[in-house]
C-alpha positions as CSV (number, residue, x, y, z in Angstrom):
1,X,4.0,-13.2,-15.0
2,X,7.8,-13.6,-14.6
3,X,8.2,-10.8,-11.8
4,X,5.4,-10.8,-9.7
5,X,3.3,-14.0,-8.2
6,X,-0.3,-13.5,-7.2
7,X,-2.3,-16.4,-4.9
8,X,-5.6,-16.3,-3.7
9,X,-6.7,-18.0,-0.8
10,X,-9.8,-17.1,1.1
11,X,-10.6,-14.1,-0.7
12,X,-6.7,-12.5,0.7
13,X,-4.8,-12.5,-2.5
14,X,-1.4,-11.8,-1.8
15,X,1.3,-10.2,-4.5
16,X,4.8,-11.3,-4.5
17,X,7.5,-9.1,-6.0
18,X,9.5,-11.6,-7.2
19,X,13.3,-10.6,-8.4
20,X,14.9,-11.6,-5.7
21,X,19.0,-11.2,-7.6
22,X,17.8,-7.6,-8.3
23,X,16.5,-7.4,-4.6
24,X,12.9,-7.0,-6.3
25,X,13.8,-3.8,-7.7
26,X,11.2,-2.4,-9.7
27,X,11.5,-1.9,-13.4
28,X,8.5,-1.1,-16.3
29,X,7.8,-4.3,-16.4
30,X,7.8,-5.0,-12.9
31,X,5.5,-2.0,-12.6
32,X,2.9,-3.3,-15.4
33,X,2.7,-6.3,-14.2
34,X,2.1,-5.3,-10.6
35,X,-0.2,-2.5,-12.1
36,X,-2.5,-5.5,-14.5
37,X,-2.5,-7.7,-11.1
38,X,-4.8,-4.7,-9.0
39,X,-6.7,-4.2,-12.1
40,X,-8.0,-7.4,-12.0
41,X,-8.1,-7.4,-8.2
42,X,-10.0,-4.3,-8.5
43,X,-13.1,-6.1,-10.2
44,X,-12.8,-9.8,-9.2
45,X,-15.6,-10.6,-6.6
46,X,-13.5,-13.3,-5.3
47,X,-10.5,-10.6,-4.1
48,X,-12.1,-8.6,-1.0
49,X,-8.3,-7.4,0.5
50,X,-4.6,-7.3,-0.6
51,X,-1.5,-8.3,0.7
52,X,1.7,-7.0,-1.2
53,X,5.3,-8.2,-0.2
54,X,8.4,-9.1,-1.7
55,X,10.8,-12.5,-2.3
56,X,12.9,-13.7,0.1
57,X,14.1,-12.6,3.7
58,X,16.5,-9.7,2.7
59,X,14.1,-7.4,0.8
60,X,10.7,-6.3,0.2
61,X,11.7,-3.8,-2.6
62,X,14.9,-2.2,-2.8
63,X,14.2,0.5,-5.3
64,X,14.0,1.3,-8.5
65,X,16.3,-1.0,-11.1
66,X,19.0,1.2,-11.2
67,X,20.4,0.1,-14.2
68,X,16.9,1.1,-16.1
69,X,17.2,4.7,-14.0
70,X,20.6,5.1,-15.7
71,X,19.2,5.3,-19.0
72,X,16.7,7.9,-18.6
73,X,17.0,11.9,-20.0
74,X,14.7,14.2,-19.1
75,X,11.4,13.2,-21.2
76,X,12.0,9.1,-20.4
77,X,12.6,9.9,-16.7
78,X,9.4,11.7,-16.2
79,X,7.3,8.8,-18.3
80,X,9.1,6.6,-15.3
81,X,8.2,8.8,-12.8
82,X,4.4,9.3,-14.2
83,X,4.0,6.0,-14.8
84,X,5.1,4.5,-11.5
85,X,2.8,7.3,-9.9
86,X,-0.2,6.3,-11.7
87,X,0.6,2.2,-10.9
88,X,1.1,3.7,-6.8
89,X,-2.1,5.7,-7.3
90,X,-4.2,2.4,-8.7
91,X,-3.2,0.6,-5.6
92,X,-4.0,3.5,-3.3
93,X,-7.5,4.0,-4.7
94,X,-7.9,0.2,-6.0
95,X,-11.2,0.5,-3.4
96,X,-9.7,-2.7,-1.7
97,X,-7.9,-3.0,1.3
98,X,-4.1,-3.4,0.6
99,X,-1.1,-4.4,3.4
100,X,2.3,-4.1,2.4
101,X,4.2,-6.9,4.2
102,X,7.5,-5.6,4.7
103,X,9.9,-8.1,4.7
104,X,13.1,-6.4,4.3
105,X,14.6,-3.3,2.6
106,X,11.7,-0.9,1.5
107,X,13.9,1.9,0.4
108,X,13.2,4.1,-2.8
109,X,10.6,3.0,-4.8
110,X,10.2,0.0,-2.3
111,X,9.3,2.5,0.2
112,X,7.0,4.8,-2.2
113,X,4.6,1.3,-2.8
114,X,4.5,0.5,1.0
115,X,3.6,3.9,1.8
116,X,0.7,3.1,-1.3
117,X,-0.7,0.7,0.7
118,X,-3.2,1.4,3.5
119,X,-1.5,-0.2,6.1
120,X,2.0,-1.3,6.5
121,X,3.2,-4.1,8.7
122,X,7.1,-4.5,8.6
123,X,8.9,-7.1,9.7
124,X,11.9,-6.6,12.3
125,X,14.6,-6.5,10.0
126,X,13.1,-4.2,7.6
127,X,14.6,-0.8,6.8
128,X,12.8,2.0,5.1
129,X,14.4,4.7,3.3
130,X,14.2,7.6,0.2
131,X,18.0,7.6,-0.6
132,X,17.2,8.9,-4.1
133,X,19.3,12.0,-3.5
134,X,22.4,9.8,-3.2
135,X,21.8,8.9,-7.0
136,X,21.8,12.9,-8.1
137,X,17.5,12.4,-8.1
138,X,14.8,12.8,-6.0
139,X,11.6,10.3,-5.5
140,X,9.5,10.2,-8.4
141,X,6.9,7.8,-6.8
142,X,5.1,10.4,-4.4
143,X,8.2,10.0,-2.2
144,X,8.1,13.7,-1.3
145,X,4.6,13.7,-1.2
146,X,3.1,10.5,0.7
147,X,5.9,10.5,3.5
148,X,5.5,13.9,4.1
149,X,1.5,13.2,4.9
150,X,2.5,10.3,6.8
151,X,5.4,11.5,9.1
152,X,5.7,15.1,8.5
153,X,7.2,17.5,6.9
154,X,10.1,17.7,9.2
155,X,11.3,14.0,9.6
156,X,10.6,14.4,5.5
157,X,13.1,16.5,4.6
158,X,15.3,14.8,6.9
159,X,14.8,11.3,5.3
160,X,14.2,12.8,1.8
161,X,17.8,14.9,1.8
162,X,20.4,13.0,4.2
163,X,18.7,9.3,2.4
164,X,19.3,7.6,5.5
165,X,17.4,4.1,6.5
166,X,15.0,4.4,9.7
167,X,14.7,1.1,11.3
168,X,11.4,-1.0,11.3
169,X,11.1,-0.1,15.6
170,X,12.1,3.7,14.0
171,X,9.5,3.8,11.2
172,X,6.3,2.1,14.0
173,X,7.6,5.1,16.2
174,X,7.0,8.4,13.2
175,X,4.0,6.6,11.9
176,X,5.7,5.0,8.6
177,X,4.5,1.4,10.0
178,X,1.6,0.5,11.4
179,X,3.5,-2.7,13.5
180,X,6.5,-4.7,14.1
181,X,6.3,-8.1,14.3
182,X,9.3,-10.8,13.8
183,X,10.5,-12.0,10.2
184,X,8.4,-15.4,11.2
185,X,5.3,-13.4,12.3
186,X,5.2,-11.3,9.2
187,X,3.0,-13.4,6.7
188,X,0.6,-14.8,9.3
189,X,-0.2,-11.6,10.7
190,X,-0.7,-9.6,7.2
191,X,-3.0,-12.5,6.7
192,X,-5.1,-12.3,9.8
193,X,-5.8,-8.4,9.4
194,X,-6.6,-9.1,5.8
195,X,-8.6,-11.8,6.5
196,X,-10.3,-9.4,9.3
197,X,-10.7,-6.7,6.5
198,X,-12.4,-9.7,4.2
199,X,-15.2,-10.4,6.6
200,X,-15.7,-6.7,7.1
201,X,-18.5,-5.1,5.1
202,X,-16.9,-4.2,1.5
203,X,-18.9,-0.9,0.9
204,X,-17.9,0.3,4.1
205,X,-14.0,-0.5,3.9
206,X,-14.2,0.6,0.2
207,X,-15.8,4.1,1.9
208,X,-13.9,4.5,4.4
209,X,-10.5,4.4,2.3
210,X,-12.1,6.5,0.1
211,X,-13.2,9.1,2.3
212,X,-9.8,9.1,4.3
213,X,-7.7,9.2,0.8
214,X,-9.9,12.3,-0.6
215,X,-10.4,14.2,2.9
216,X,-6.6,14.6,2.6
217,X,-6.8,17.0,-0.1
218,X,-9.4,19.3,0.3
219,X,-10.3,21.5,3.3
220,X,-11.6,20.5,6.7
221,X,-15.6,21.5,5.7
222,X,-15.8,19.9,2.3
223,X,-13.5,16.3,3.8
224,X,-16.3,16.6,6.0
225,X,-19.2,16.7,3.5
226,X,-17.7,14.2,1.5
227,X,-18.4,12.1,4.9
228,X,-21.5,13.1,5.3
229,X,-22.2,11.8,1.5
230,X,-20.1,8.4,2.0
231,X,-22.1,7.6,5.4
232,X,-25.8,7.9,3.8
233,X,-24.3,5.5,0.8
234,X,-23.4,3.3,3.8
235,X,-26.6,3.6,5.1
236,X,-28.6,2.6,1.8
237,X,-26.6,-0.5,1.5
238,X,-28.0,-3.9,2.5
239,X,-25.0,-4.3,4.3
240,X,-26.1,-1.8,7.2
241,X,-28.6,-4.1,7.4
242,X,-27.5,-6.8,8.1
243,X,-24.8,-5.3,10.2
244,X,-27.4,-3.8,12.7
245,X,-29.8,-6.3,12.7
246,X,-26.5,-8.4,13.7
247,X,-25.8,-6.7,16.4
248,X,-29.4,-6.4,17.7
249,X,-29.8,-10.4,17.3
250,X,-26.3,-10.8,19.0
251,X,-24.5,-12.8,15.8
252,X,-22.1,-12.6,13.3
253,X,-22.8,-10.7,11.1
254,X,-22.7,-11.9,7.0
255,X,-21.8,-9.2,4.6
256,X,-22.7,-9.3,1.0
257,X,-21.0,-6.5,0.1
258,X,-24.1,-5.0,-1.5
């Protein structure tokens, strides 16, 4: 695919947004291509978590390609919009782990797919941002809606209206990154929690995401249920198996993932 590189290496496949003269802006194709990558991530036995970052040292995504945004009316600007939603949504409930590795400029739609990730580890240069409203537009990749969750409403509007940058030491202070490591650290340390995440038991992580993502958007006593319901699959796996007996017998536990 000529915009985005995939490797797999010990079950971490890592996805590299690669248009580095556009600052790895995203585009459609950018998008389908990203979007037919966790599709087959989603099913592949061999894939158990998911790094996502972009080219180079100066960016991980800078946005939407601007010069695509300029075409759009009304009608083609919400097919963007939609589609780029449903790509973010795929990653978010792909049912595999996935790290954005934030190497740079997340700002835009840069910052709508790290937030789209589970966790988010940004490197010290990075710089995140939803400066849509300096374009005459606001996010239309759950901008409004994913930062608010993660940060707030208030520190929202702020970064949603004014379309400032926060800082990477900024964004680990209001919850927008999970850790701050140096532009050298970045790549090794994405790989050791995903590697972590690969030797953890998949039904579990798979659950866990799940119940997290859903409990979000329902109320307190049905998030709650749904807990209750994801636990007892947990429990009927072989997996909880092995992972007691583990524990009981004092060794390392191997998942199966069944």
């Amino acid at each position: 695919m000529p915009n985005v590189i995939s490797k797999i290496d010990n079950q971490v496949l890592t996805i590299t947004i690669n248009r580095p003269d556009k600052l790895n802006a995203l585009n459609q194709a950018t998008l389908g291509e990203l979007n037919d990558i966790i599709s087959q991530a989603k099913t592949d036995p061999d894939t158990a978590a998911i790094i996502i970052t972009g080219s180079g040292e100066k960016a991980f995504v800078a946005g939407a390609d601007i010069s695509e945004l300029a075409t759009t009316d009304a009608m083609t600007g919400m097919q963007f919009a939609s589609f780029g939603q449903a790509v973010f949504n795929h990653i978010e409930n792909c049912g595999k782990p996935v790290i954005a590795a934030v190497n740079g400029f997340a700002l835009g739609g840069g910052c709508e797919l790290a937030m789209a990730c589970h966790l988010r580890i940004a490197s010290d240069n990075a710089q995140f941002g939803q400066p849509e409203i300096k374009l005459g537009v606001i996010p239309g990749f759950g901008g409004t809606q994913r930062l608010t969750r993660l940060v707030g409403k208030g520190k929202s509007m702020e970064m949603n209206l004014l379309g400032g940058m926060v800082s990477a030491e900024q964004a680990e202070k209001i919850g927008l990154a999970n850790q701050v490591v140096t532009q050298e650290e970045l790549l090794p340390t994405a790989n050791k929690i995903a590697q972590q995440l690969a030797n953890s038991a998949p039904i579990a992580v798979s659950m866990t995401i799940d119940a997290i993502n859903k409990g979000l958007e329902c109320s307190l006593p049905d998030a709650l249920d749904y807990e209750v319901k994801a636990f007892g699959i947990c429990c009927a796996s072989e997996d909880k198996n092995e992972g007691t007996s583990a524990f009981l017998e004092k060794r390392k536990a191997e998942f199966k993932g069944k």
